[in-house]
C-alpha positions, 0 to 999 in steps of 0.5 A: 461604386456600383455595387454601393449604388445597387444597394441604395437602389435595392434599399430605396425602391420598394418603401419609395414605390410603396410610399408613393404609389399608395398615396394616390391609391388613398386619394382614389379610394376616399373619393370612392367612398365620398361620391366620385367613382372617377379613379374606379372606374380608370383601375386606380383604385388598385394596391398594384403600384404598376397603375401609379407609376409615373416614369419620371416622378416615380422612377427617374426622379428617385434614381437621379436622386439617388445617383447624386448622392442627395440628403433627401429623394422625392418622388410621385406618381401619377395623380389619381383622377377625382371630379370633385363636383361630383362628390356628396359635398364638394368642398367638405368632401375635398379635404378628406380625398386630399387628407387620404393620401397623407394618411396613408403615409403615416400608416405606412410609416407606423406598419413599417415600425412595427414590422421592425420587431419581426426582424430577429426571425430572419436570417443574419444575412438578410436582416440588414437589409430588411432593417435598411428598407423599413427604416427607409420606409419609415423616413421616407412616408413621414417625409411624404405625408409632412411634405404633401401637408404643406399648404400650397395648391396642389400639393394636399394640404393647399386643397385641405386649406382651400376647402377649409378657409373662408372664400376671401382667402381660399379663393386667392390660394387655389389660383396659386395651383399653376404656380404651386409647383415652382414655389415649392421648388424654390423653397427646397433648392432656391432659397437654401442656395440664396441664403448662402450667398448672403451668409443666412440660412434660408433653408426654410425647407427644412424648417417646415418639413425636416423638423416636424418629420423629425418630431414625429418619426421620434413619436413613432419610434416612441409609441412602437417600441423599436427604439427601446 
């Protein structure tokens, strides 16, 4: 039992620590770039996980996860600063910081797919293992990159909607950030749980995040080759 529960831990850790740590580092870079040197200037801009981490987001939020044997692990790590006042153009300038980080995770995802076709130069004992942490990889950043696309404030795609629709519904929908993370909450475990009760299937979850990572995990398999 403990062995096996070591084993998910060794196969989940460095593609989690990765997916979501650099994910931050994205948004701090392209913020960099469009004006704001906030995240520069407080050392996230750093491919060092150790300035990301969150104890409980990136940590213990997984290993809980883990240890509950749970269909899916989520994670996060420490939001990277950015004062988007500060930016050349704010509310243009706001979507690309917040598509960064998503981006990230795809390319990530297409990395560890391509890292794939190295795994018959490693040793027999090994291989299996490498193979579990980049398939891992591959899920989990399709996961992160679909799941943080949601268009709900704070989430990137609730920014990427805000800086994109006009004032009469952006304003509304940015008011939602207080409350964002209780919504989505209630669409991954509450609504699933309700629709049970009730005999329907609520699980609009996987309806918004599980069919598109699938989609695309597939593309991805497609374009790199790994499933021939």
């Amino acid at each position: 039992m403990i062995n096996e529960i070591l084993y998910g831990a060794s196969v989940w850790l460095l593609p989690a620590l990765l997916a979501i740590t650099l994910h931050e580092a994205a948004h701090g870079y392209a913020a960099e770039r469009l004006g704001d040197d906030t995240a520069r200037r407080m050392g996230r801009i750093s491919m060092n996980p150790l300035r990301h981490v969150d104890p409980f987001g990136t940590i213990s939020l997984p290993a809980l996860l883990l240890l509950a044997r749970s269909p899916f692990l989520f994670g996060y790590a420490k939001p990277v600063p950015v004062n988007f006042w500060r930016l050349n153009n704010p509310r243009r300038d706001m979507v690309w910081v917040a598509l960064a980080g998503p981006a990230m995770n795809l390319v990530l995802a297409i990395s560890a797919a391509l890292l794939y076709h190295g795994l018959d130069w490693l040793p027999d004992r090994v291989a299996p293992w490498a193979e579990q942490n980049l398939v891992n990889a591959i899920i989990l950043n399709v996961m992160l990159a679909v799941f943080n696309m949601l268009p709900i404030p704070p989430l990137d795609g609730g920014r990427v909607a805000v800086g994109l629709l006009p004032d009469s519904l952006a304003v509304p929908l940015a008011k939602l950030e207080r409350v964002g993370v209780f919504i989505v909450l209630g669409l991954m475990f509450l609504l699933p749980q309700l629709g049970q009760l009730i005999g329907r299937d609520l699980n609009v979850f996987y309806w918004l995040v599980g069919v598109p990572v699938n989609a695309i995990i597939g593309l991805i398999v497609a374009l790199t080759g790994i499933g021939a």
